[in-house]
N, C-alpha and C positions, 0 to 999 in steps of 0.2 A: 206525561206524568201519570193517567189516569192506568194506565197498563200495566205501570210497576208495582201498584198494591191488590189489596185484596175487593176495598173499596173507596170511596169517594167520600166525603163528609164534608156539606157544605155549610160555613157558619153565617155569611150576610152575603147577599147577592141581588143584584139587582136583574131585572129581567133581560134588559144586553148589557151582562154579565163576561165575562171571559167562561167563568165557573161554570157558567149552563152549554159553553159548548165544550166545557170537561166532562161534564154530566151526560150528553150525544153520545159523546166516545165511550165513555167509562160504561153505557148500556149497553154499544154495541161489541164491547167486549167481555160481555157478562160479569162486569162488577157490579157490588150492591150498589146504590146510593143512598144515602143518607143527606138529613138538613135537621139545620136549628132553626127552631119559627122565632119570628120578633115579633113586633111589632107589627099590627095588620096593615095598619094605613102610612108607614115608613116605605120611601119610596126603594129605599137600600136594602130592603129586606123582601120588596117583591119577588124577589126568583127562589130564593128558598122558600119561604110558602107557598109559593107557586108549584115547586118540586112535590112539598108535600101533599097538596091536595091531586095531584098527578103520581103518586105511587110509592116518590124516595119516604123512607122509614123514619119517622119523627123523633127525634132524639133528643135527653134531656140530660142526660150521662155518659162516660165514656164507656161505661158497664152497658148500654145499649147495645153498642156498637160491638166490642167484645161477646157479648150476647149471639146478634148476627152473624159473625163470622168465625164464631170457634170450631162450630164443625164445617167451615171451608178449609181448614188448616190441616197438611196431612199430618196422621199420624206419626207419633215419636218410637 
């Protein structure tokens, strides 16, 4: 899955997660990644804040994201 888009966008994930070995892939095909942070001490939300303090792009809108990846998109 991680291959068909531009990037990844992870909303709750735990640390053995499915989503974090999306997130392996999605790097080593040079996709962004992206996460939504929760809650710190939720155990369901370990792997995304775990993402973000490790590099994925902290998102709070979907204008983030958009943001990110407009100029990955080729020209019209």
């Amino acid at each position: 899955m991680s291959g068909l888009f531009l990037g990844l966008t992870v909303i709750e994930a735990s640390k053995s997660s499915g989503s974090l070995i999306a997130e392996n892939f999605a790097l080593e095909q040079g996709r962004k990644v992206f996460a939504v942070s929760d809650f710190p001490l939720d155990l369901c939300c370990s792997g995304s804040n775990y993402l973000i303090k490790n590099g994925a792009k902290f998102i709070e809108s979907a204008d983030d994201v958009i943001e990110s990846v407009r100029f990955s998109l080729p020209p019209r």
